[in-house]
N, C-alpha and C positions, 0 to 999 in steps of 0.2 A: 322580594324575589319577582323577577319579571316572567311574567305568564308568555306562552306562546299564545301568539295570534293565531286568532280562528281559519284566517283565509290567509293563505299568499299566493300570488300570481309573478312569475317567474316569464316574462318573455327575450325573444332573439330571433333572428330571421340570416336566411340564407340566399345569399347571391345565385342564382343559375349558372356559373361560369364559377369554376378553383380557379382561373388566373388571377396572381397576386394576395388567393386566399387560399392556397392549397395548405398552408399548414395548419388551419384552421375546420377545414373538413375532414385532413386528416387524424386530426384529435379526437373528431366527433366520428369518426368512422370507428376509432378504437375502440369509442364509448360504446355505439351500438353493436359493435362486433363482440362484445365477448362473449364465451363458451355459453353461456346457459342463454340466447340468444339462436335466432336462424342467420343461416350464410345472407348477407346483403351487399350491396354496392352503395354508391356515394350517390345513388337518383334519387330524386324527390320521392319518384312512388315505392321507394323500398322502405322509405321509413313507414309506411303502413306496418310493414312485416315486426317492427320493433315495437309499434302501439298495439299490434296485434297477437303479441306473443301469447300464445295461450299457457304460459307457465305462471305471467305473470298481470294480465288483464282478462277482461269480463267479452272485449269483441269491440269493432268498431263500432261505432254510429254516427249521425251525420244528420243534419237538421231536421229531416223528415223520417227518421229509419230510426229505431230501436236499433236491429239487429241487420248484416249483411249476407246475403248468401255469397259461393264463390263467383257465381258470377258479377252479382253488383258489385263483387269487392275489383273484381276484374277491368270492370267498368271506371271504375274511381280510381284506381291505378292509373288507366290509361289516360284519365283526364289531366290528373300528376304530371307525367308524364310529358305532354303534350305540352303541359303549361310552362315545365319547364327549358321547354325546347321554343315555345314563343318568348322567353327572358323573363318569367314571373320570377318573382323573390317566393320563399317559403318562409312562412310564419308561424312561429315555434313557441306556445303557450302551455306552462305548467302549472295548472291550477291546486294547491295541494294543502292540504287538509290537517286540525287539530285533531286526534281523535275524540278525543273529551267534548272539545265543540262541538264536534258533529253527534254525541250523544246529546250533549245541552240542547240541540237544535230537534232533537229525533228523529236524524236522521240513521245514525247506527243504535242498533241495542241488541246490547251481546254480541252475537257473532253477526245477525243480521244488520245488513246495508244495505237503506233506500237508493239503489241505482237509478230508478224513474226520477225522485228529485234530484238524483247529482248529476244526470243527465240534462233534465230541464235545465236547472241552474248554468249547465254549460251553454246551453242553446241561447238562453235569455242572453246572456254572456257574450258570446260570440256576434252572435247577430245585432248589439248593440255595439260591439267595436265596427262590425262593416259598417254599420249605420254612420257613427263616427266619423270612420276613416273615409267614409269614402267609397269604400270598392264595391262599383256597381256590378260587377263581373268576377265573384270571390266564391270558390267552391269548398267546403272546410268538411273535414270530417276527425270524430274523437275518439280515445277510448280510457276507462275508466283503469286504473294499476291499482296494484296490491300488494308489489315485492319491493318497497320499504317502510318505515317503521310508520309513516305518514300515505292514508289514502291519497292520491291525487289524479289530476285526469290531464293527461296530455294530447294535444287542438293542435292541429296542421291544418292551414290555411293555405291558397293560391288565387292567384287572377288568373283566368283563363282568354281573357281580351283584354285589350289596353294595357298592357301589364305598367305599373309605376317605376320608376328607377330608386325611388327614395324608401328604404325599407322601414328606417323609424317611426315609429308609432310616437302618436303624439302624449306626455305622462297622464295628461287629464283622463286620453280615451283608456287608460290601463286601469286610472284609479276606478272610474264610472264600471268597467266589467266588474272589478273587486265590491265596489257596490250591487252590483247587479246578484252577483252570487249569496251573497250576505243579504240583500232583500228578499229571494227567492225560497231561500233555505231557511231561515229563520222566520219570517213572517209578520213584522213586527206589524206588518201596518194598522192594526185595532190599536195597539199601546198607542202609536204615533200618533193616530188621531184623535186620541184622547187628549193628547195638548194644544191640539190645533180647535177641538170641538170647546175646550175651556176657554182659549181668549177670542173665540171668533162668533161663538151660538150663545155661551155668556157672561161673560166680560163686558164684549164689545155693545149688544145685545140690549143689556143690561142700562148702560152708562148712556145708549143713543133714546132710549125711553124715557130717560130724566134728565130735568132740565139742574145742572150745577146749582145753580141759586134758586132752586125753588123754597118753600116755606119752609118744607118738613127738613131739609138740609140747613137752610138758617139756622131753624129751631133745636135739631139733636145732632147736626155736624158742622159746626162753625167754625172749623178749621180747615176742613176740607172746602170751604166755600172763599176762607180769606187766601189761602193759598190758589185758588183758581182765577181771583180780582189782582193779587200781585202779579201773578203770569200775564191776566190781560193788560195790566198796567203798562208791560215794558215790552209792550210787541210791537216790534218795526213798523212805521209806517208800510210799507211798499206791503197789501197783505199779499201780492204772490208769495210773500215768503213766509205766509202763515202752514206750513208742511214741515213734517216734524225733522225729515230729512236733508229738507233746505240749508242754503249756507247762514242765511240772514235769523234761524234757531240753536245755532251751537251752541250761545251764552246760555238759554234759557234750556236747554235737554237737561241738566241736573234736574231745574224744578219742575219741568214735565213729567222726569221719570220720579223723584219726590212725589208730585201727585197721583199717582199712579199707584204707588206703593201706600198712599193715605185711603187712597179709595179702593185698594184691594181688602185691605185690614179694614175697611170699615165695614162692607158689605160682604166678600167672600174670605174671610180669616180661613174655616175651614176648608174652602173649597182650594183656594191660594196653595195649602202646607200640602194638600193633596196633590196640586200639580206640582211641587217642587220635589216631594216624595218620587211619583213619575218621572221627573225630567233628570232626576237621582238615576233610577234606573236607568233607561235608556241610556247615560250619559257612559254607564261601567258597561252596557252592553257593550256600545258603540265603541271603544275601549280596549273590548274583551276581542271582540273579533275582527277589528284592523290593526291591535295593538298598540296604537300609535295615539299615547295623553294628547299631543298637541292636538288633536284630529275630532279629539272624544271631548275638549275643551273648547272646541269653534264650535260643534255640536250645540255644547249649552247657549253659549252667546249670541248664536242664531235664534235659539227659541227666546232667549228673552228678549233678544231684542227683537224681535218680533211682537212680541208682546208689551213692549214701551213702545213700539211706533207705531202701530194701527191708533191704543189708546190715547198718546200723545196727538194724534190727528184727528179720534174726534173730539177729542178736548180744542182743538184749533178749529174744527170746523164748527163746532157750537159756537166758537164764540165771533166765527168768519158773520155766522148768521146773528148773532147778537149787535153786532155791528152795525146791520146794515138798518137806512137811514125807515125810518116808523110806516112810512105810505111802503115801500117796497114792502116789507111786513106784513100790512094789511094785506097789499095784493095776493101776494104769496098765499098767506090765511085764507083768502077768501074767493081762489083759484076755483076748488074743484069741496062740491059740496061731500064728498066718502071724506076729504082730508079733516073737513071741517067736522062730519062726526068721531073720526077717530079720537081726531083730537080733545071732544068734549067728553069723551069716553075715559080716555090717559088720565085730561086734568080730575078727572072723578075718582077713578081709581087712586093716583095720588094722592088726592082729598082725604081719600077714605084712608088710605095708608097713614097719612100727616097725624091724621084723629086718632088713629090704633094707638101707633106709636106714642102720643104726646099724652093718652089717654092710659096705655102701660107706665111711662113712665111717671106719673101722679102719681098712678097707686103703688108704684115702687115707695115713692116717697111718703105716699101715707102709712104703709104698713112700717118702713123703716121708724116714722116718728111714734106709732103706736105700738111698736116694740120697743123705742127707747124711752115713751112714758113710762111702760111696764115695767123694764130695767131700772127706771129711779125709784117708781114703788117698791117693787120688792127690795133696792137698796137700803130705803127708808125706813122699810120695815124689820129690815135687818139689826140696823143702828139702833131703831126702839126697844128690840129685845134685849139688845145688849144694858 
């Protein structure tokens, strides 16, 4: 069963002139005209009167205003007004609402509804389409409804100078408002950065402090070191084209992202099932409140592959620097003397790490043989009894 989406945004805009559209306003005149409704005409500033119905919304507001008195409402009217009579188009956005989402989100509970965020969300909203579009001279004011089964909040737009002739909104700038709104009211951004804080603080972090072939990877990951020697084996001469996204890397992105997946499991298993756990979430979030699998499946494919092409590129850059010929090396080394203690610091550390490690796994293997002595004697002893 296909769930409603959290957010839909509904836009259309209206010419300044009924010639050659007059039966198109007058459809939408019968719309806004019915009985449970105030008397209006076909002007820009009467559809205030239709967002303003107090039967059936909360009141205007308008990027800087919560609420309007009659006179600012007066005010805004006559800007409508005016604008229409300079040839502005009007701009016609129905931003409208899952109710279950908007509980999921907290912004309703019970009969209570956060208006201050559905309002903000509008504003962020709005102001990132003028941003978009364009309209350096755009006056907009909203109001939030309640008389059908779905909250939604209906945005009237104008240019008051320059007015454009082309009313179409571009789809990008529609989808980015629908993001905006779903950024604003949800909040995801802690979860989000939770996936960017794992491949980029450490992952990436991680894998630029060690050197692929060093000892302790010889010695307890030697797969992960021959798979990083075949990658070097078959890299294009020309190294411009040692970047993961280059064209002169498409053969070898399998065994990029191969390695990448051997040095996730080797070092973060844990950490790895954790961000896929997250990137799980987000992905039905993402899903839940545009609706749209295709949308909520580029989602994923951006995070990973985000995450095979940084690592894929410092795996290329290590070995950009592996490359280079012994004196450049030295120089490098022996540039700037912090580099050079850092560096006797790492290789220590390392050191000391190589030793734990190689030092745990002895005594793995001694207690395993000193429990399988145990195992033959007590088998031994078993046999004698018998």
């Amino acid at each position: 069963m296909t769930r409603v989406p959290g957010v839909i945004i509904k836009s259309k805009f209206k010419l300044p002139q009924a010639t050659r559209r007059s039966r198109r306003f007058t459809t939408y005149l019968s719309y806004i005209d019915r009985p449970e409704t105030k008397a209006r005409s076909q002007q820009f500033e009467n559809y205030h009167d239709y967002m303003e119905d107090e039967l059936k919304s909360s009141g205007l507001f308008t990027a800087t205003q919560d609420r309007l008195n009659a006179t600012e409402r007066e005010q805004l009217r006559d800007i409508f007004r005016r604008a229409q009579e300079n040839g502005s188009i009007l701009w016609q956005d129905v931003i409208s609402f899952d109710e279950t989402w908007l509980q999921e989100v907290g912004v309703k509970e019970n009969h209570y509804i956060d208006e201050q965020r559905l309002m903000q969300a509008t504003r962020n909203a709005t102001n990132l389409m003028i941003e978009k579009e364009q309209m350096l001279h755009a006056t907009w004011t909203a109001a939030i409804h309640y008389n059908t089964d779905n909250i939604h909040v209906h945005v009237a737009t104008v240019e008051t100078i320059h007015p454009r002739e082309r009313g179409k909104r571009k789809p990008k700038t529609i989808e980015k408002m629908k993001a905006q709104v779903v950024h604003t009211l949800a909040g995801r951004t802690r979860e989000q950065e939770k996936l960017n804080t794992f491949i980029r603080e450490e992952v990436l972090a991680h894998k630029r402090n060690r050197s692929t072939t060093s000892a302790s990877n010889r010695i307890l990951h030697p797969e992960l070191v021959r798979q990083y020697k075949t990658i070097q084996k078959q890299l294009p001469d020309d190294k411009r084209q040692w970047y993961y996204n280059m064209n002169g890397m498409h053969e070898l992105r399998p065994s990029l992202n191969q390695f990448t997946d051997t040095y996730l499991a080797t070092y973060f298993e844990k950490e790895h099932s954790e961000f896929k756990q997250q990137l799980n979430t987000e992905v039905a979030f993402y899903e839940r409140s545009y609706g749209s699998a295709s949308q909520a499946s580029a989602y994923r494919k951006t995070k990973e592959h985000d995450l095979y092409t940084r690592m894929g590129n410092a795996v290329l850059s290590e070995m950009r620097e592996s490359s280079k010929p012994p004196q450049k090396l030295a120089k490098k080394a022996a540039s700037s003397p912090k580099q050079r203690i850092r560096s006797a610091f790492r290789r220590e550390r390392i050191m000391q790490e190589t030793l734990y490690r190689i030092g745990r796994h002895m005594n793995d293997e001694w207690d395993h043989i000193k429990n399988q002595r145990a195992f033959e004697q007590l088998e031994q002893e078993v046999q004698y009894e018998r």
